[in-house]
N, C-alpha and C positions, 0 to 999 in steps of 0.2 A: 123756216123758223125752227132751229133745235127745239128739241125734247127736253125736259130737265135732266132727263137719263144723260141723253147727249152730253147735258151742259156738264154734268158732274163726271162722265168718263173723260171727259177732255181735262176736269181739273186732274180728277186723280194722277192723270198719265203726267201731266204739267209739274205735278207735288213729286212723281217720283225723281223726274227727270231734275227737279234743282235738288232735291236732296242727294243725287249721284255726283251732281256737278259740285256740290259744297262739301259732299263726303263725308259729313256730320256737322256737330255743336249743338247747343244751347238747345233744351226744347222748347224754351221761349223763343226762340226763331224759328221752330218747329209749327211754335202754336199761333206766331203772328204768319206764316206762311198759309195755312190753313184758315185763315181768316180773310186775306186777301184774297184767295180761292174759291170763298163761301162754303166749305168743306167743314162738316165734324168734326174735329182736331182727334176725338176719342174712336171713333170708327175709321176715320183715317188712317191714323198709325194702327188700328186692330188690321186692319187688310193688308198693310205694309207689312208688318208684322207677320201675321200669316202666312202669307207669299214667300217669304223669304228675301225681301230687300232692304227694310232697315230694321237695327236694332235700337231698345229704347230701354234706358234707365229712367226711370222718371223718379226715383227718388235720389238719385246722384244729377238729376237735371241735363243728360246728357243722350245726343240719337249720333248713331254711325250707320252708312249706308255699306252693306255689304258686298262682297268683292262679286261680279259675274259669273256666275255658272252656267254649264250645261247640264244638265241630268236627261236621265230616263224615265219614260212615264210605265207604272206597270200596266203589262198585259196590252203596251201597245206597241210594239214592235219597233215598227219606220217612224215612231212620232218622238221629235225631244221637245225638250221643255227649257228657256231662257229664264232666270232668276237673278235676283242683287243687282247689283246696278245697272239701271240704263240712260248713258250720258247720252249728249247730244251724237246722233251720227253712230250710233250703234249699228243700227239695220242696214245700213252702207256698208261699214265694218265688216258686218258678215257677208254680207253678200259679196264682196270684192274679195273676200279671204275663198268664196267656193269657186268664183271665178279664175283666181288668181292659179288656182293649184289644182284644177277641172278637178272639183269635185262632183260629186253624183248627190248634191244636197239643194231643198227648196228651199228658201226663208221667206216668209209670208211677206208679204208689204205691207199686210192688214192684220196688225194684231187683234186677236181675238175679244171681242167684246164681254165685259164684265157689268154689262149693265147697268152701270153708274154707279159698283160697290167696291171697286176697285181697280187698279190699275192696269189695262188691257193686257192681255196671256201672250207670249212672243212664243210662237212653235216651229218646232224646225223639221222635215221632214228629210228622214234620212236613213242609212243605213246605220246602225246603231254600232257595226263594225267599224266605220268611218267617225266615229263621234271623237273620237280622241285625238286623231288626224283633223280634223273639220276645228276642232279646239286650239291646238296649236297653232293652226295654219291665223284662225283670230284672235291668239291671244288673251284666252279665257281661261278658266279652270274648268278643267271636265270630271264631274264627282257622281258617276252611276249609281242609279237608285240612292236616291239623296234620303230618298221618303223614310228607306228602310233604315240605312247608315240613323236617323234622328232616330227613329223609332227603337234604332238598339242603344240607345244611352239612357232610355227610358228606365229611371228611377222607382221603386215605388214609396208612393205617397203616403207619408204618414206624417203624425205634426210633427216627430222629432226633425225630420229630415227636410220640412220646409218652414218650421217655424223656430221662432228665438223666444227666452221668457224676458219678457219687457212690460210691466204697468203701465196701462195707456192714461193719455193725460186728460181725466174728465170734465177741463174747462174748453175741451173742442167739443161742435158739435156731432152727436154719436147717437145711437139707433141700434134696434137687434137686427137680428135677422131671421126670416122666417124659414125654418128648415123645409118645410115640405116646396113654396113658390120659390125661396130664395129670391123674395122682394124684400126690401129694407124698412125695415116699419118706421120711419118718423114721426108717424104722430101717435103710435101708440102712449099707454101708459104701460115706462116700462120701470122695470125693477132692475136697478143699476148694478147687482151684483148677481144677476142668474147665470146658470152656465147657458155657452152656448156660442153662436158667430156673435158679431159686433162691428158694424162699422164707423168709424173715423171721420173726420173731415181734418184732415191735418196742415199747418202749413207744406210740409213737403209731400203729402199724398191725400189728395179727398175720399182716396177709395181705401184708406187702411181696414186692415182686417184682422182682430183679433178671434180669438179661438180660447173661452174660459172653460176651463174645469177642472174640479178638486181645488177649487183654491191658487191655480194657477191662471196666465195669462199670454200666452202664445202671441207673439205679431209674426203674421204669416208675410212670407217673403212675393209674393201675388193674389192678390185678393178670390182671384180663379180658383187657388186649393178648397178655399172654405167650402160649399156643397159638396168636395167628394171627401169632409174629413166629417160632417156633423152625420150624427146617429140620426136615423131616421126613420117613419111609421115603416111598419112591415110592410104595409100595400101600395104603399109607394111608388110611383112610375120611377125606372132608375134614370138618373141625370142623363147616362150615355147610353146606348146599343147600336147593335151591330145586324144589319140585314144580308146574309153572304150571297143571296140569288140575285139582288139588286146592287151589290158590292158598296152601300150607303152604311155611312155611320153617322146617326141620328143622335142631337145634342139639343137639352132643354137651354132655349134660348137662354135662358136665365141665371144659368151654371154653363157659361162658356169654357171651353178645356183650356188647359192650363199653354202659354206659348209653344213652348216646346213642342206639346203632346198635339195641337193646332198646325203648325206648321207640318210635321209628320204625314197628316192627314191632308193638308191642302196642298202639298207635291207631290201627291199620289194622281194630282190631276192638273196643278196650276192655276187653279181657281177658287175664288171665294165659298164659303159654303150656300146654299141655295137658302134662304128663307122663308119658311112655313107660316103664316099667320094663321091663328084660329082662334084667336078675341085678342081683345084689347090688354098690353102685358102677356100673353099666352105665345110665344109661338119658339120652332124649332128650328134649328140651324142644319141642313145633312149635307153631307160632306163626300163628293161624287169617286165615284171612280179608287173605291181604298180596295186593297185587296186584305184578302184573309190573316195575313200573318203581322201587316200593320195592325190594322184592327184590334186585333188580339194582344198587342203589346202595348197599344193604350188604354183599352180597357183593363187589362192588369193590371197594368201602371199604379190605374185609378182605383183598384178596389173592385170591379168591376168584371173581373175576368168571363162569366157564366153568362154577357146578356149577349151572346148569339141567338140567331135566327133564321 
């Protein structure tokens, strides 16, 4: 009798596998896919996402699955990492491409298990000399230290540069937000004109996120920015940090880092981040295997630059 873990790794790997073979469209064929999966449609594409296999507009209503890589994992030498698409008959693919051309590479048969939070790890053990060779011979793109390449496009965040000024429409349903949990207060008693986050229920996005102050009205371009743009008590645990003897960067479940800055961090290893619980609503995402100079470019990114450890 499967697991649920079981049941839910087999869908994820199933979700990735028809989004390579369809190669995008419609996220409502996104989210009816995910439904005949039994799958979270919003933690779904959060891991897809992640990973680096599809991309998602959700307010142009639109997902593409990304083209196949090979990358390098830091600090591990012989080991790569498979990313973006994987259609039917990939792991044959490769494995007939190291055959073919006696190369000196393994490819797992057993992709690495992600616990039912996302789509199984495809690693490839090899000489890293050979990765470019090994790519060619399958017909991939081969893009060394992928993690780092994201990590140096890293912007920093501030609302000019991820938000727009747009008056939100206050006959949707809307809620603040609480700067310190960064949970959504809907039943509060709120005061419709404070500064501060703000969330949305839009027709084209449920997670809109404005950002008010001085009388203006920011719509941020990812609801993720919001926790690392609002002021916040001094004693604060910060959103992100960084632990360099354990090579983890730890993130308040609550305040998930922004795509970009997310993926960066999860092809430092090819896996989801690990989930912490420690109450109910309380818990942390850490994110395995980041080396120092990743690290360090997202937490600047964010504001953030000083939370080493």
């Amino acid at each position: 009798m499967p697991t649920d873990a079981t049941r839910r790794q087999d869908a994820h790997d199933t979700l990735l596998w028809w989004c390579s073979e369809v190669g995008g469209g419609h996220t409502h064929a996104f989210l009816d896919a995910c439904r005949h999966l039994a799958l979270d449609p919003w933690h779904a594409s959060w891991a897809l996402s992640q990973l680096g296999h599809v991309e998602f507009d959700w307010r142009a209503g639109r997902f593409a699955t990304a083209p196949t890589v090979l990358t390098t994992i830091p600090g591990v030498g012989g080991r790569l990492l498979i990313c973006g698409a994987r259609p039917a008959g990939l792991l044959q693919d490769l494995q007939d491409a190291t055959e073919q051309h006696g190369l000196d590479v393994d490819v797992s048969e057993a992709p690495c298990h992600q616990y039912g939070e996302g789509p199984a790890t495809i690693l490839i053990d090899a000489d890293p000399a050979d990765a470019a060779t090994f790519a060619a011979a399958a017909v991939i793109m081969f893009v060394p230290s992928a993690h780092s390449r994201l990590a140096g496009l890293l912007f920093d965040v501030d609302a000019d540069t991820v938000g727009e000024a747009e008056e939100p429409d206050e006959r949707f349903p809307h809620a603040p937000i609480d700067h310190d949990t960064f949970q959504v207060l809907w039943d509060s008693d709120r005061d419709d004109g404070r500064d501060g986050l703000w969330r949305y229920r839009t027709f084209d996005d449920p997670r809109a996120t404005y950002l008010r102050g001085d009388g203006i009205s920011l719509r941020l371009c990812a609801a993720e920015f919001g926790p690392y743009l609002v002021q916040r008590h001094d004693d604060s645990e910060p959103a992100a940090r960084y632990v360099q003897a354990n090579r983890l960067l730890i993130v308040d479940g609550m305040a998930p880092l922004p795509k970009l800055h997310a993926r960066a961090a999860a092809l430092c290893s090819g896996r989801v981040p690990l989930r912490q619980h420690f109450a109910p609503g309380v818990f942390e995402d850490h994110y395995v295997n980041v080396d120092s100079d990743t690290a360090g470019r997202i937490l600047a990114s964010l504001g953030l630059g000083d939370q080493h450890s």
